[in-house]
N, C-alpha and C positions, 0 to 999 in steps of 0.2 A: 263768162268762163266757157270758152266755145268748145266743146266735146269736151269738155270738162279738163280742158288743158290748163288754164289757167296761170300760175305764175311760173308753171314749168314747161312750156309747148315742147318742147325737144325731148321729154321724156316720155317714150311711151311703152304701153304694158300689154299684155296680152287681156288687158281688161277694160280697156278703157270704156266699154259701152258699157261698163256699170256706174260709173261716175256720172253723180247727177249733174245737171245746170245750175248754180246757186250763185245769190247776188254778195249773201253775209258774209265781210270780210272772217268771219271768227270758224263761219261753217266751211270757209276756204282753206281756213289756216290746216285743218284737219284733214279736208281731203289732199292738201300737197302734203300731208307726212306720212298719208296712205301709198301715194301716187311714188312716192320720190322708194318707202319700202318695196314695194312689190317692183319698182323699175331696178333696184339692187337685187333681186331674186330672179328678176327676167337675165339682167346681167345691161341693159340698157343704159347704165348708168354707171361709171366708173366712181369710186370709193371718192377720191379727191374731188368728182364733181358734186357726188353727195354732201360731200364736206363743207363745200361753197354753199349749194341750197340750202342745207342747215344753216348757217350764217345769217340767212335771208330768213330764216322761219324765227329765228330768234328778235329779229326786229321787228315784228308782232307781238303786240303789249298780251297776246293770249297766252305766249309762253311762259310767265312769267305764272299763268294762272295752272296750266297744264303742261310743261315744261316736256314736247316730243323732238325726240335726235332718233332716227330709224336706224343710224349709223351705229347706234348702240343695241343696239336688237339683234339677236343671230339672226344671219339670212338662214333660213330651211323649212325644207316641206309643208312642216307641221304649223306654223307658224303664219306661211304661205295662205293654207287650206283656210287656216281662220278667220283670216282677213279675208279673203275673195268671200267666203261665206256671210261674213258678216255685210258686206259691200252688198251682197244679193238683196239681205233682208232689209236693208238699208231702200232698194229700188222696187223690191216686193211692195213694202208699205208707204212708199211714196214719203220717207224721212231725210228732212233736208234739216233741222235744227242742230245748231253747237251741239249741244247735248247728246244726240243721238251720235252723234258722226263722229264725236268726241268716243262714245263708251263703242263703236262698232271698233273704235282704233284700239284702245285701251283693255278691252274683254278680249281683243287674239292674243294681247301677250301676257296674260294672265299667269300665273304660274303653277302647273296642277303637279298633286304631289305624287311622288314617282318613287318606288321601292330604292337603296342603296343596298349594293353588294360589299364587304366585309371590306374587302381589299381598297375601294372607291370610301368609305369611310374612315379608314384609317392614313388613307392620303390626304382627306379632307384632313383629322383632324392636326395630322403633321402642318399642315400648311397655317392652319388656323394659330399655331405654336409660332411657325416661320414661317410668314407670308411669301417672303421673297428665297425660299430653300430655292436651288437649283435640281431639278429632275433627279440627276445622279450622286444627290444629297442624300434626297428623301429616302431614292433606292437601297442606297448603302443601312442608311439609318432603318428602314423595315424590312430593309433584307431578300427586295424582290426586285426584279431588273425594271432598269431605265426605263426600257420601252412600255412596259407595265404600267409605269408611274405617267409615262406620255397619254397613253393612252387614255387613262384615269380623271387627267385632270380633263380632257377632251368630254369625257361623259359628264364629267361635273357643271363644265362651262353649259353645255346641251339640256341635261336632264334637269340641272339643281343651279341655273343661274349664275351659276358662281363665280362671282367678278370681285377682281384684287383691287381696292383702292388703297388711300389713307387718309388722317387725319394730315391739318397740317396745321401750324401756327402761323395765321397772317398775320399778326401783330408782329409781325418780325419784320414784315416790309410796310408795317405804318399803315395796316387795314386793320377796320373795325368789324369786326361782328357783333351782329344785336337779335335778341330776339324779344319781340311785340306780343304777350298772350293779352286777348282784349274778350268782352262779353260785350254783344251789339246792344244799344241802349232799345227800348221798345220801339215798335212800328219805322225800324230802321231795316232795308233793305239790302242784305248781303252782297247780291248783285251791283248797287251802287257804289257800296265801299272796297270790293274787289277788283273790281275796273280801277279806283280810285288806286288801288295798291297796285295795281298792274300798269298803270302810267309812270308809277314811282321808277325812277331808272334806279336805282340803289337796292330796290325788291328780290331779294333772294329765290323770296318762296313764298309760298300762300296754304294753310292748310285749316282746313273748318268742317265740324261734322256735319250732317243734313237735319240728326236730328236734335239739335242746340245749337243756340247761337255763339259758345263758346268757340275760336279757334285761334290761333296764332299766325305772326307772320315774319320771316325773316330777311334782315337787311345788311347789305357787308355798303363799305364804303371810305374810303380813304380819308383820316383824318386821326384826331387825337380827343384829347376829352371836350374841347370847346365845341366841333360837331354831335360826340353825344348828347351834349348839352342844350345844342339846338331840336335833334331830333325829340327829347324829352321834354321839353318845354310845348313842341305840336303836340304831343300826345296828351298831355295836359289839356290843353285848349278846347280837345278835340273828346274829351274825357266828360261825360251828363249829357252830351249833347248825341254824337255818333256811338260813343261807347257808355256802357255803366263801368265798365272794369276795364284797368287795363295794369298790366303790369310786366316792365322793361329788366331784360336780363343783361348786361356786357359781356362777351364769352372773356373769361380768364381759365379756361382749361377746357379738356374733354375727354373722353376715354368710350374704346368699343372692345365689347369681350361676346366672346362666344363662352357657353359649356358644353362641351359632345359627350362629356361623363355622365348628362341625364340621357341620354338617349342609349336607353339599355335594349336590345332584345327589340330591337323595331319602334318603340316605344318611346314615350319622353316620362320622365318620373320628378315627382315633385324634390324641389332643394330642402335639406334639412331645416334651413332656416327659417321659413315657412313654419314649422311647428314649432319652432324655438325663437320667437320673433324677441324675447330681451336679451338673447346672445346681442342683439347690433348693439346692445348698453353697454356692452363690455369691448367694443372695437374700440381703440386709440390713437394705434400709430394705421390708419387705412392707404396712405399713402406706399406702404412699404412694399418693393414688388410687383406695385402693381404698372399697369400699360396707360400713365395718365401724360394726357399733353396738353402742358401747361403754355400760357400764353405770357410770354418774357416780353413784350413789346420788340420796338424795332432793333435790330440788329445791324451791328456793320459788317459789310462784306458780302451784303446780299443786295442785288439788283433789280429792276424791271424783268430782267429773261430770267432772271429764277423764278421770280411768280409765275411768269406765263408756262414754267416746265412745271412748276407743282399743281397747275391748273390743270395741264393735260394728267398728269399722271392719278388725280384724284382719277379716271377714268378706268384708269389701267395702269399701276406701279410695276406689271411687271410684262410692259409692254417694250419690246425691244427700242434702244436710243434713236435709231436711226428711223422708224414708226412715229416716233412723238417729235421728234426735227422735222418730217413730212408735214407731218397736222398742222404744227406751230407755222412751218412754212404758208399753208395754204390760209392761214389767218393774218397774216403778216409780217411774222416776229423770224428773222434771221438768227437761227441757232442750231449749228452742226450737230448732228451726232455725239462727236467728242465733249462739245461743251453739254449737251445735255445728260450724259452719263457723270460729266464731273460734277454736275450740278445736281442732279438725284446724291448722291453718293455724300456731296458736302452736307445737301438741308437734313438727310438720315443721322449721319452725323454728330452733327448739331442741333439733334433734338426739335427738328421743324417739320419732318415728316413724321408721320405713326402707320406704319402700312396694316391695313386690316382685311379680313374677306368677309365678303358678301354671301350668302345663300341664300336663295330660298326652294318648294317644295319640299321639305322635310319635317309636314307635320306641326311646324307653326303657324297658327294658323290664324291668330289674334293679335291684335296692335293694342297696344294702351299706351300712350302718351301723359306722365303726371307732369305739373310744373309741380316744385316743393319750396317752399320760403320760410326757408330755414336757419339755424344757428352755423356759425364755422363746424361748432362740432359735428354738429346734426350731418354736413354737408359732407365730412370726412367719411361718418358712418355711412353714408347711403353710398360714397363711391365706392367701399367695401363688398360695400352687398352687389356691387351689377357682377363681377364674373361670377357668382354666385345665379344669375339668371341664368336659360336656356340660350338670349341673343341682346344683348343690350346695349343703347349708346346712353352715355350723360354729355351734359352741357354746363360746364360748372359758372357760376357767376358771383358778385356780389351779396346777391339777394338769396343764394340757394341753391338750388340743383332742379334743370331739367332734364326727365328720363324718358326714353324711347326704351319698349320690351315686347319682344318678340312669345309669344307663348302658345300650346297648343291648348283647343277650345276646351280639351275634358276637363284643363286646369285655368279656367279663364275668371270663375271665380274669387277660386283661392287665390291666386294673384293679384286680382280688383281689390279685392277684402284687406288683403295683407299693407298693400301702399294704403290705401285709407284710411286705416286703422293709426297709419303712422300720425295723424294730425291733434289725436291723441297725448301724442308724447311732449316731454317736455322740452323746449326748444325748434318746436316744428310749429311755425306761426299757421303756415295752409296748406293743403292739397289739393293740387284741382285735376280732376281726370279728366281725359279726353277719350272716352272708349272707343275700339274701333275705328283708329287715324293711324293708318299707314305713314313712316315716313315713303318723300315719292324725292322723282326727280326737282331739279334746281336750275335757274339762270344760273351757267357755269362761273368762276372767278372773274377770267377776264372779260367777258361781258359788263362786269357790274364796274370795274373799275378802270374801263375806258372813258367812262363819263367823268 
């Protein structure tokens, strides 16, 4: 990697004599999504060529493990400083490891929590209502001009993250999602079965805590039940020997809710329900109302280039048409503008999109991850209960409900306490918690399903 140019010689930074010499393809893979960021902050690097280098970083079985697109990171300052800083201490201590060079990438884009002014949360919470409002929507609806509302989200994208995706139903174009929760059998090495999952071309995701060997892994991949049927049958196999546990979810729905009603007065405040934990015995009709996207299998009338638009759009749903034609162009996929605004607008529609927003710095500050394996009804009641959290996704399946929740630390107990407590009840076979697991990034759609 000669001046540490490596698989990007044409890219250069005003930094480059901080990058070390390294042979480890893994400790490479890291310093080109340093190299390729900071050459988008220099301006060295046009968007679309970035675009192409990410492509290239993806076929490195490390993304799969730590899944970096720098294309998705605001270029600015602060951001900037982080990185050059962390590169320094990187060359201070003479650190050439994955590991390091990985968290010097991963610790600048940290997310630190940053005050919200009245007006910037009351856009937020409109949006979080209608993800895809129009600026002079929102305006009209709280009563304060456009340029306000422009402004606003510009602070939100900057200060609090805040990125529009959705939900979407691949089961409509004949892809499978699966999710893998496993406990590593004894004197079995995480490292070995990572890689192993990180070969896997069908590999979604990879996520496991440091401190247990519990984690899970997620896989999409084109077929119908006779490929589940193979994938579950490995895991079988593969079940006393690599793993002591393992147990497979099939997504048949999902749903992501915010509440900004607990964030009172700068503050997050606990849910009623929380103290009233057999109110959920009296939920019934949970479905009612609520933002759940159900998986219908495959559909007619939807193609190859509607995946690859709802691929891009899980990114950015409210990224202009002619922006996601670019992207899809520099991937390969020939699709206009026009067809890809008619093509958002149809999967909405027809109930294949779910557009949701993203934040973060605002005082959540804790991940908990449960799987639950549970009764239909059990399953009803808990999707009940997520807009009821402060930031939540479910994963609905066969077997149960798995939950992602966002919460702050002061209430990180009473949250732990409250889902555990659930296995207690009648009809909830287990719960298994995952403290402190972030959900992170992902090998995007079409990645997974060009193989």
């Amino acid at each position: 990697m000669a001046s540490g140019q490596g698989a990007f010689p044409q890219i250069s930074t005003p930094y480059d004599e901080l990058f070390p010499l390294v042979e480890d393809a893994s400790s490479r893979f890291y310093l080109e999504a340093i190299r390729l960021y900071l050459g988008l902050c220099a301006g060295t690097v046009n968007l679309d060529d970035a675009l192409r280098f990410v492509e290239r970083l993806k076929e490195n079985p490390e993304f799969a493990k730590s899944p970096c697109d720098p294309t998705l990171v605001p270029v600015n300052e602060h951001f900037e400083t982080k990185i050059v800083e962390n590169l320094k201490t990187l060359k201070k201590y003479n650190l050439h490891t994955p590991d390091s060079i990985k968290s010097a990438y991963s610790f600048a884009f940290l997310v630190e929590e940053a005050p919200m002014n009245e007006k910037d949360l009351m856009v937020l919470s409109h949006l979080v209502k209608s993800p895809l409002a129009p600026a002079n929507k929102i305006a009209e609806s709280l009563r304060i001009a456009p340029k306000t509302v422009v402004r606003s989200i510009a602070r939100l994208k900057r200060d609090h993250t805040v990125r529009f995706s959705c939900l979407s139903d691949n089961s409509a174009f004949g892809v499978q999602s699966v999710i893998l929760f496993f406990r590593l059998a004894e004197n079995i090495e995480w490292s070995e079965v990572e890689s192993q999952f990180a070969e896997f071309p069908f590999t979604k995701a990879l996520l496991k805590t440091e401190m247990s060997d519990t984690g899970y892994a997620s896989f999409m991949f084109p077929g119908d039940d006779e490929e589940i049927s193979v994938l579950e049958s490995s895991m079988r196999k593969l079940t006393g020997s690599v793993f002591d546990y393992t147990s497979m979810h099939v997504q048949e729905g999902a749903s992501s809710d915010v509440n900004l009603s607990l964030f009172e007065g700068g503050d997050w405040v606990l849910p009623e329900i929380l103290s009233r934990p057999d109110d959920l015995e009296s939920t019934e009709n949970a479905y009612v109302g609520l933002h759940i996207l159900p998986c219908r299998g495959r559909t007619r009338g939807f193609q190859r280039k509607d995946f690859a638009v709802a691929s891009e759009l899980r990114s950015d749903i409210r990224a202009l048409p002619v922006a996601v034609s670019q992207s899809l162009r520099i991937k390969g996929w020939d699709v206009d503008a026009k067809q890809v605004a008619y093509s958002t607008r149809k999967m909405i529609e027809h109930g294949i999109l779910e557009p949701d927003v993203v934040f973060g710095g605002l005082g959540l500050s804790t991940n908990f991850c449960f799987e639950i394996v549970c009764s239909p009804l059990w399953k009803r009641r808990l999707v009940s209960l997520m807009p009821q959290m402060p930031a939540a996704m479910s994963y609905l399946s066969p077997r149960g409900i798995v939950v992602w929740i966002q919460v702050p630390s002061q209430h990180q107990v009473e949250y732990y306490q409250f889902f555990r407590s659930l296995e207690r009840r009648r009809g909830v076979e287990s719960v298994l918690p995952i403290m402190t697991l972030a959900q992170k990034g992902s090998r995007a759609m079409l990645d997974l399903v060009r193989h």
